[in-house]
N, C-alpha and C positions, 0 to 999 in steps of 0.2 A: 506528381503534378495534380492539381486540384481544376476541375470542370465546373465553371457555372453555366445554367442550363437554366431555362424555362422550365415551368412544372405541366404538365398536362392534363387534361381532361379524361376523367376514364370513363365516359362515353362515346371518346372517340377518340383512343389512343395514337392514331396519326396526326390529330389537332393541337395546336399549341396554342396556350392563353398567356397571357402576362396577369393573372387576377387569381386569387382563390374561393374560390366558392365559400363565403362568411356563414357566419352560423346563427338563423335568426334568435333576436332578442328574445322575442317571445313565445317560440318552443324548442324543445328537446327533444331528439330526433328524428327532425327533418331531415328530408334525402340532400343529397347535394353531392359536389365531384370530391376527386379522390387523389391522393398526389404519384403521380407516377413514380417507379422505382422501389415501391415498396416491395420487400421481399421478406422470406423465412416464414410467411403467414400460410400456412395450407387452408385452401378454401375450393371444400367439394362444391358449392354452390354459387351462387353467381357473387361477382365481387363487391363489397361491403365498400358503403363510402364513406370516405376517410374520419379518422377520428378529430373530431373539432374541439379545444376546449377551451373556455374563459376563465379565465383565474382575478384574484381578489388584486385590487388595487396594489396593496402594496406587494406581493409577488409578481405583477406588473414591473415594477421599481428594482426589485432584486436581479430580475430577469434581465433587466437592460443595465445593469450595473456588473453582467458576468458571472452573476451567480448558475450554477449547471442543474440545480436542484428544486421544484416543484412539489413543494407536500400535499397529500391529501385535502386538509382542510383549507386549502389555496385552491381549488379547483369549484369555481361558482356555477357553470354550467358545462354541457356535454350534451353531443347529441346523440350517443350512443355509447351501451357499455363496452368496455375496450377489453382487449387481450393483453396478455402478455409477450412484451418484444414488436406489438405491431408502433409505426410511428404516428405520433398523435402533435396535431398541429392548432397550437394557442395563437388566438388571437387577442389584440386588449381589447379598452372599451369602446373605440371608435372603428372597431372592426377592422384595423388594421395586422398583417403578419408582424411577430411577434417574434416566433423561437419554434423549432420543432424539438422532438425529443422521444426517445424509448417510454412505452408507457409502459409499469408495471402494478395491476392492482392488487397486488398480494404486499405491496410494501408500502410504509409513511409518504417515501417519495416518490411519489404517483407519476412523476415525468421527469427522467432525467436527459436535460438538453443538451443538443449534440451540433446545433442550429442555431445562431438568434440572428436579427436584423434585415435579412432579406433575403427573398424566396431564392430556395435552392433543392434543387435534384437531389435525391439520396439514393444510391444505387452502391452497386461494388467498385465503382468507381470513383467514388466519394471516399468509401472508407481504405480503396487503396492508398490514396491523394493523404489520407488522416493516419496511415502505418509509415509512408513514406519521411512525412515529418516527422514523425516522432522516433522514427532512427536515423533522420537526419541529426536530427538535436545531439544525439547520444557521436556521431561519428569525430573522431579527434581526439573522443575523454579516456580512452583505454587504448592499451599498447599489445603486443601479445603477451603479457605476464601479467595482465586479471583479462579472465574472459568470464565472469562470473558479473553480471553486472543489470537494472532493469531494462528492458525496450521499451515499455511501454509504462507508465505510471495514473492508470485511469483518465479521472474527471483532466487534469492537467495538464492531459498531452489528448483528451479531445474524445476518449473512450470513457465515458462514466460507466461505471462501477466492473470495470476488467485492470487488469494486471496483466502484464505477460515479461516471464522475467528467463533469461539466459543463463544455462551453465555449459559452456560446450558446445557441444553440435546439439544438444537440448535448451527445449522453450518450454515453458511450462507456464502455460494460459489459466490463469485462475479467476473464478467469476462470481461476486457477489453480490448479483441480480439475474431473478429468471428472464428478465426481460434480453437477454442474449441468448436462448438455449435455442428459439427456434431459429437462431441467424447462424448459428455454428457453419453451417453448408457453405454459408455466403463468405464467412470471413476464414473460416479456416486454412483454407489455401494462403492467403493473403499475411496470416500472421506466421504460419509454420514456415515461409519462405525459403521451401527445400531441405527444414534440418527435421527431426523429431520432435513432436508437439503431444503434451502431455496436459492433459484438463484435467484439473482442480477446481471443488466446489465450495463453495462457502456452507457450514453446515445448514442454514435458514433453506436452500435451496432444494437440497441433496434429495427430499422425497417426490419432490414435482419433477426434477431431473427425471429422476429413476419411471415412473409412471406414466409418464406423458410421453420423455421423449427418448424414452432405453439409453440413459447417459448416466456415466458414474463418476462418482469423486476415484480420481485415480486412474484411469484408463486411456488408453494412448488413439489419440487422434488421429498421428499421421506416425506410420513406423512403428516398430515393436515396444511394447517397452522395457524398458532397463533391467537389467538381473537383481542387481544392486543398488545400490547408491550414485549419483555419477559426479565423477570427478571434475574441479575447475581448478582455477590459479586465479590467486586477488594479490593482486601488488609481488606476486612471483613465489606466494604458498602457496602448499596443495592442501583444498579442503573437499567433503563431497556433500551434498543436496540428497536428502530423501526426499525425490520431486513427486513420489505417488504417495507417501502414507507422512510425509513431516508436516512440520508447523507452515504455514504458510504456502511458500512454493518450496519450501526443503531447505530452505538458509535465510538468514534475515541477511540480505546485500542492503540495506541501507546505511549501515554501523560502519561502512569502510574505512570513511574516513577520519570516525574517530579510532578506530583499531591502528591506523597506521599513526597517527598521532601517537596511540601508546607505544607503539612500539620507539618513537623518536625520545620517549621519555623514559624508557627503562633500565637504560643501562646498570647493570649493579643493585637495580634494587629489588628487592623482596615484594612480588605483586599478590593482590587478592583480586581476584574475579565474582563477583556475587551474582547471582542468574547470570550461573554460567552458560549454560545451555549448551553448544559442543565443543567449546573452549577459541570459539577464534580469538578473543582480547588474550585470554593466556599464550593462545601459539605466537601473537603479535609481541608481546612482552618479550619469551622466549628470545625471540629473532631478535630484540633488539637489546639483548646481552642480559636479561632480567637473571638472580642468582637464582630466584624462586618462583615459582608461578601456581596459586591457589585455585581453585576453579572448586566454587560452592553450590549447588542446586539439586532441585529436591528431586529430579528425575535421576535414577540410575543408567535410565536409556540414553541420555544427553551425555551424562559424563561417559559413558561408552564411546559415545560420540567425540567426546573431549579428546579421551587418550585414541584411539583411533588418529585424529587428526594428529598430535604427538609422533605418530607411529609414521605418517605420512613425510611428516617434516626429520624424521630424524638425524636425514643425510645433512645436514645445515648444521653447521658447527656450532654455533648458537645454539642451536634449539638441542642441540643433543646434551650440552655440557648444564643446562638448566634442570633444575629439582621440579616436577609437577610431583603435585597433590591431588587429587579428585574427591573431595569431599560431596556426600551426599547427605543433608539435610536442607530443613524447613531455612531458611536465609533469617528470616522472624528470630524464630527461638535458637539458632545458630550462634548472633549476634546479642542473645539477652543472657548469655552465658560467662561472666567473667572470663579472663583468659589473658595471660600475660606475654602471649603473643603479639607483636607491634608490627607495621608491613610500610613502608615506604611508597606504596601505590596503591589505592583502592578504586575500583571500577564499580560501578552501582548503576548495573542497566536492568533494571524490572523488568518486567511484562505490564500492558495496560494496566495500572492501577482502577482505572475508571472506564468504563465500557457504556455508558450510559450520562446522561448530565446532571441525572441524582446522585451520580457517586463521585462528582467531584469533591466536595468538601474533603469526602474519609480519604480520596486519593490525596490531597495534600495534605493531610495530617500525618496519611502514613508515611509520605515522603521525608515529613519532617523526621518522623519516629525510625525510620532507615537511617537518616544524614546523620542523628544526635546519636544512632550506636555504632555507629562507623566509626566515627573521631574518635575516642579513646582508643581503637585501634590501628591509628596514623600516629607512624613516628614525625618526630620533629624533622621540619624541610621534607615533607612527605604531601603527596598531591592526593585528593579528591577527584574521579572522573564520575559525576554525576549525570545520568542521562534521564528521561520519561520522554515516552511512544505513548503518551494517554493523549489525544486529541481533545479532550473536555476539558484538561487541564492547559490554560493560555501557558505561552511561555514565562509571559512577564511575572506571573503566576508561582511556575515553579523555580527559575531563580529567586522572584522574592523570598520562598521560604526558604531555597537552601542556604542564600546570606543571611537569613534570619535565625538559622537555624545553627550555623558558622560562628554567628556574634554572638548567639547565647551559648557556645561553649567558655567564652572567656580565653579563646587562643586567638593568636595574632596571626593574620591571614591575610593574603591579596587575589584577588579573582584575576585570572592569567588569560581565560579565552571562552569564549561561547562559540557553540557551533549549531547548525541546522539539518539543513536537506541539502542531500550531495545533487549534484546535479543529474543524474540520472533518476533523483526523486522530486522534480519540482512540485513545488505548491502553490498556485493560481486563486485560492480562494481560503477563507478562514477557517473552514476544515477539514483543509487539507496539512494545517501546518501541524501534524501531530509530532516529530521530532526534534529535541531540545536537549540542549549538554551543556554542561558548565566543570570550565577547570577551574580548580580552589586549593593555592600553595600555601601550605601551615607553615608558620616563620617557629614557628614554635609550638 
């Protein structure tokens, strides 16, 4: 349940006002009140009043349109330098509240909104009221055969820049702004909700973590941590999460639902997997009668991972009567290799191509340069499973070039199915929509 509450005066924290103390026009840090509920800030000396800031017209605009993100050079005035993780409260031009928000000044975006439209309390019972829904959302979409699955999805469930994602009776809270390090106290109870809770850092973080506030990428919050690896079930396979030292939080769960789609298409045919990473597209093929299952990537440690998971699924009649491969090379020069080998399913889920918005261009070229050396090795009546996780790259974007890329092979083809973000990965804002997949059936 979510609490709207008056905000207070911290001159007289028994008092209640309906107003916030505005931030004058014509200077920069002026005294003024402070909004109640602020926590995770240690303050040996008397308490700082609150952080005020004005932002540029059109981040105005953004702001009331939903956007959860505040850049640097959006930020017009301030009446004080701010910390990291403390909340800082925009007002527009007419001195009206605005949006409040995590301030972080070691990053672009100076304020990530957590707030807009009208004054509210932020306390631990706020961000309880903001975990609640957001496993609200999630309760219905799994059964007990995936319990591997997100709680939490960031800016779009109302937590800018956290993740907290489920395998088991483990959670694994990953965080890609310091501006949560000194709130851990506050929310950690609130998100480990009784299981084991495993923090993960984003590397940009990792040495202000370490320094300031004895916290490390990998180390367990509530509960021991894990020997190994730990085991889940998605759609009723066993696969397992390295939730302290893998990619991400230990398994990409976003791909589920295109994995179960492959598996609906594989019967009898001969699959390739290209970043493979620990084979879940291959074990999903497998199960769903595939005679062969490829799985190509340049890590040795993933394809470990691959057959591992193989090992896991063996008892499944399927999966044991299927041929796996574990090929370890570069996918690039793998593919620029003739080879008179032909495959009836090909899966093509990269890594970010583009990490930045100066690399989109190469990211869709190289997309192209992927899709044009795949086809020669699609047989006839053979499917394309085309994915990109690159967020700079729109959608519209990268199906334009993969049908673009389809038509200039000169094969007769029909585009069968786009997919997106499963639901336990919504996306509320335009950069959030970084997942995208296109099915593409070769007639010939």
């Amino acid at each position: 349940m979510i609490f709207f509450c008056r905000l207070t005066h911290s001159a007289n924290r028994t008092s209640e006002t309906n107003s916030i103390p505005l931030l004058p026009r014509s200077r920069k840090g002026s005294g003024g009140g402070t909004l109640a509920g602020v926590t995770g800030i240690s303050q040996k000396s008397a308490p700082k009043p609150s952080l005020r800031l004005r932002v540029s017209a059109a981040a105005e605009k953004t702001i009331r349109g939903g956007h959860p993100w505040v850049f640097g050079e959006s930020v017009q005035e301030h009446n004080r330098q701010g910390e990291a993780g403390e909340l800082a409260v925009i007002f527009d031009r007419k001195d009206r509240f605005l949006a409040i928000g995590l301030f972080d000044p070691d990053s672009p975006i100076r304020v990530r909104i957590v707030h807009a439209g009208s004054k509210r309390l932020i306390d631990s019972g706020f961000w309880e009221g903001r975990a609640n829904e957001a496993f609200g959302r999630r309760e219905g979409l799994f059964d007990s055969q995936t319990t591997g699955y997100r709680c939490i999805h960031g800016e779009s469930d109302g937590w800018p820049g956290l993740v907290l994602d489920q395998y088991g009776e483990t959670r694994v809270l990953k965080l890609y702004t310091s501006a949560w390090l000194p709130r851990l106290a506050e929310i950690e109870p609130i998100l480990a909700a009784g299981k084991r809770l495993v923090l993960r850092l984003s590397r940009n973080i990792q040495k202000k973590a370490a320094e300031r506030f004895n916290l490390h990428d990998g180390q367990a919050l509530r509960g021991e941590l894990p020997a190994g690896p730990v085991e889940f079930l998605e759609n009723g396979l066993r696969f397992e999460a390295d939730v302290v030292r893998g990619q991400k939080t230990g398994f990409f769960l976003d791909q589920r639902e295109n994995r179960q789609e492959v598996r609906s298409l594989a019967s009898g045919r001969d699959v390739l997997n290209l970043f493979s990473f620990t084979g879940g597209f291959s074990v999903y093929a497998a199960d769903g009668g595939a005679a062969s299952a490829w799985s190509v990537d340049i890590s040795e440690h993933a394809l470990a991972g691959a057959r591992r998971h193989f090992e896991l699924n063996a008892k499944r009649p399927a999966v044991a009567r299927c041929r796996h491969e574990a090929i370890q090379a570069d996918v690039f020069e793998w593919l620029s290799v003739k080879s008179a080998r032909r495959f009836d399913l090909v899966v093509l889920d990269p890594p970010s191509l583009a990490k930045r918005e100066s690399e989109r261009t190469g990211a869709i070229h190289a997309y192209t340069r992927l899709i044009a050396s795949v086809l020669p090795r699609l047989n006839r009546g053979g499917v394309l499973v085309a994915s990109s996780c690159s967020a700079h790259v729109s959608a519209q974007e990268f199906f334009e070039a993969a049908l673009a890329t389809a038509r200039q092979s000169g094969r007769r083809f029909e585009e069968w199915k786009r997919t997106g973000h499963a639901a336990d990965h919504p996306s509320t804002f335009a950069e959030a929509h970084y997942l995208k997949c296109i099915y593409l059936r070769f007639l010939e």
